[in-house]
N, C-alpha and C positions, 0 to 999 in steps of 0.2 A: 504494500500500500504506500503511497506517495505521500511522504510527510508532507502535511497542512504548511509549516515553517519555513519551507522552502520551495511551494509552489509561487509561481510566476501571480503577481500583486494585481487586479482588472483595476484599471483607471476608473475611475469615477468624474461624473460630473463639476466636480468640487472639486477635484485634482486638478482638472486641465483649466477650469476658471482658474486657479491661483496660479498656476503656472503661468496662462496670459497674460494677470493681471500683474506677475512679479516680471515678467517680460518688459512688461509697458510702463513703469514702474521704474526700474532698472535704467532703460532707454531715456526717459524723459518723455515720452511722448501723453503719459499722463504724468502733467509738471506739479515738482512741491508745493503744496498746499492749495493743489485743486482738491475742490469738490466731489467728493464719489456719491454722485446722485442714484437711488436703483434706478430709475427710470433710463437715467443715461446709459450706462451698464447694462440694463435687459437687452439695448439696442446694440452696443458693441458688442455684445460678446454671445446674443442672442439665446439667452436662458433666465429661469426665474426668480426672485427675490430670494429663496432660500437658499439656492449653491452659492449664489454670490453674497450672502451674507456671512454662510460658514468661511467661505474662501477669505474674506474683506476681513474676518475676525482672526484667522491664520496669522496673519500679515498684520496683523495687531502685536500679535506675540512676537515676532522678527522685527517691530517696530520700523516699518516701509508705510507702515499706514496708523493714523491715531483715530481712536472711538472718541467721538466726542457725545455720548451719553445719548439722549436722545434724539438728537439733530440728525446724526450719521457720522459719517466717517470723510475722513482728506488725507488725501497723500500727507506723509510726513515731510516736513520741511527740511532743507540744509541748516547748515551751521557752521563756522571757523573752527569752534569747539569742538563740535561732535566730530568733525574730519580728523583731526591731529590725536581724539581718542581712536577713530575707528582703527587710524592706520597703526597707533604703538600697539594696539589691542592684537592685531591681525598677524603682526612680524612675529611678535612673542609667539601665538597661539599657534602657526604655521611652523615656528621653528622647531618648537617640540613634538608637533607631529611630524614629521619630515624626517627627524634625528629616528623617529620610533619607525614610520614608514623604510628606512635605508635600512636597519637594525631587521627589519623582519620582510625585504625585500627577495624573491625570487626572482629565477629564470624567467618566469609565463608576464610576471613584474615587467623587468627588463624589458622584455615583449614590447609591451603594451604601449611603454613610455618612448621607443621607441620609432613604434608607429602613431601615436598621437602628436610628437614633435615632429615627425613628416608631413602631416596633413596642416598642422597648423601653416607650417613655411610654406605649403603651396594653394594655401588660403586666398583670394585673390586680393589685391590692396583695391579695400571700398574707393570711387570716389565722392561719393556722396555718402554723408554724415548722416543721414535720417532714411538711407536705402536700405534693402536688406543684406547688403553683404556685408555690413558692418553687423547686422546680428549673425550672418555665419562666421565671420572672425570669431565674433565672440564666443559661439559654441564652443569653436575649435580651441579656442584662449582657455577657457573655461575647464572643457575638456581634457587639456595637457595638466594643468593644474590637478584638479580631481584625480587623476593617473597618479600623478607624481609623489600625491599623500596617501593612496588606498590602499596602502599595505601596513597602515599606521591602525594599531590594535584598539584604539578607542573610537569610538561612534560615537561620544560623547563631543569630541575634541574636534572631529569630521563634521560634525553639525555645527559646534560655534564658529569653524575656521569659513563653511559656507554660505554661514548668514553673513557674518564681518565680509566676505567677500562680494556678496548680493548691496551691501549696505557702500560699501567702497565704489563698485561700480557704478552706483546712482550718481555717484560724486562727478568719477572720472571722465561720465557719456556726457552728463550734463553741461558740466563747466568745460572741457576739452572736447567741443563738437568737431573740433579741424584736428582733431588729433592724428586721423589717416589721411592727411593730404600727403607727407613727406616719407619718400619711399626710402631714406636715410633712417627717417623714425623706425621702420619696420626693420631695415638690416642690423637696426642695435640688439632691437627686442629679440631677434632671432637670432643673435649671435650669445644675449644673455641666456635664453631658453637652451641654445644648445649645451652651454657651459653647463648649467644647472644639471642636463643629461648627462653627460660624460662624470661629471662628480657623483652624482648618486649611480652610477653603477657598476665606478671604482669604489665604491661605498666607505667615501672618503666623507664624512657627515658634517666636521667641521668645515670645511670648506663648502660643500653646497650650503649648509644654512646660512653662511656667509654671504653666500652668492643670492640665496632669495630674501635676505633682507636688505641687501642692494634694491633689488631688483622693484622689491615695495619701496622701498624709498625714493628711488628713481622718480620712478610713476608718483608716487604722493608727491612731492616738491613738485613736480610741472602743475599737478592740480590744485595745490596750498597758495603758489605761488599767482598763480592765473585765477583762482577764488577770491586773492587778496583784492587784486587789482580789480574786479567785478564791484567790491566789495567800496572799493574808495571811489569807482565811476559813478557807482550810484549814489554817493554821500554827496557830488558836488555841483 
């Protein structure tokens, strides 16, 4: 008989709403501190008040979205603050998985991570900022990432490293909308991303966590730095 515990999960209605809505969300295309009307929402996303209330209450708990009591619900808003927590929050959280991910990495591992940093590199460079290949970069962005931690023994540590990661990319889609214009940008990333490969699987640990808290930092200063500047255009 086929255990229950590892039979294949049926998506649910309420699954693929949150997943849309952490999509759209994510992207900016539903901006901080819009409105989550249900009326609006039965029409995007073409379903009834109660998936998308479970899903809008999901995303409560991920804090992407605030309940505001009776009213309803809005996108969560940015912050200067909340940016410089997510990203020390994220480096820490990612580096002790990664140390455990390398520690407990295999062959079928190695695999994996090494077809997922292939597909990313031949990702195509978006040029448009609000098209969809900037959401298949990001799969495949996403995707290398997830590979690179999932041999890391806590689920506990895999679930905050991918909310703080959902929470970060709001930052970085929003405020760096030209961030795929410059096909220089992309040969850094993909020269960081290879590095990061070759040290976890020399399973050299101190050296790659080195390498992926560069590599968040990177990325956060272009965003800290260009959030600033947003930040004083609109004071004057």
């Amino acid at each position: 008989m086929l255990d229950q515990s590892f039979a294949p999960q049926r998506q649910t209605t309420t699954d693929r709403i949150e997943q849309q809505l952490r999509a759209d969300i994510t992207a900016g295309r539903l901006p901080p501190g819009a409105k989550l009307g249900f009326e609006m929402l039965k029409k995007r996303y073409g379903v009834g008040v109660s998936p998308l209330r479970e899903a809008l209450q999901r995303l409560v708990s991920e804090r992407l979205v605030i309940g505001e009591g009776h009213v309803g619900f809005r996108v969560a808003p940015l912050s200067i603050e909340e940016l410089h927590d997510i990203n020390n929050l994220r480096r820490k959280l990612a580096a002790d998985a990664l140390r455990d991910a390398i520690a407990n990495g295999t062959p079928e591992w190695g695999g994996k991570l090494l077809a997922a940093a292939h597909e990313l590199r031949c990702a195509p460079l978006p040029s448009d900022p609000d098209g969809p290949e900037v959401d298949y970069w990001e799969e495949k962005h996403r995707h290398f990432h997830a590979v690179l931690l999932s041999t890391c023994r806590s689920t506990w540590l895999l679930q905050f490293c991918r909310i703080l990661d959902d929470q970060y990319l709001r930052y970085r889609r929003i405020v760096l909308r030209q961030y795929w214009s410059s096909a220089e940008v992309r040969k850094v990333i993909d020269r960081e991303h290879q590095a990061l490969v070759d040290a976890a699987l020399n399973k050299d640990a101190d050296t790659a966590v080195s390498l992926l808290c560069a590599h968040y930092d990177s990325s956060a200063e272009g965003v800290i730095k260009e959030y600033e500047r947003l930040l004083r255009d609109s004071k004057s």
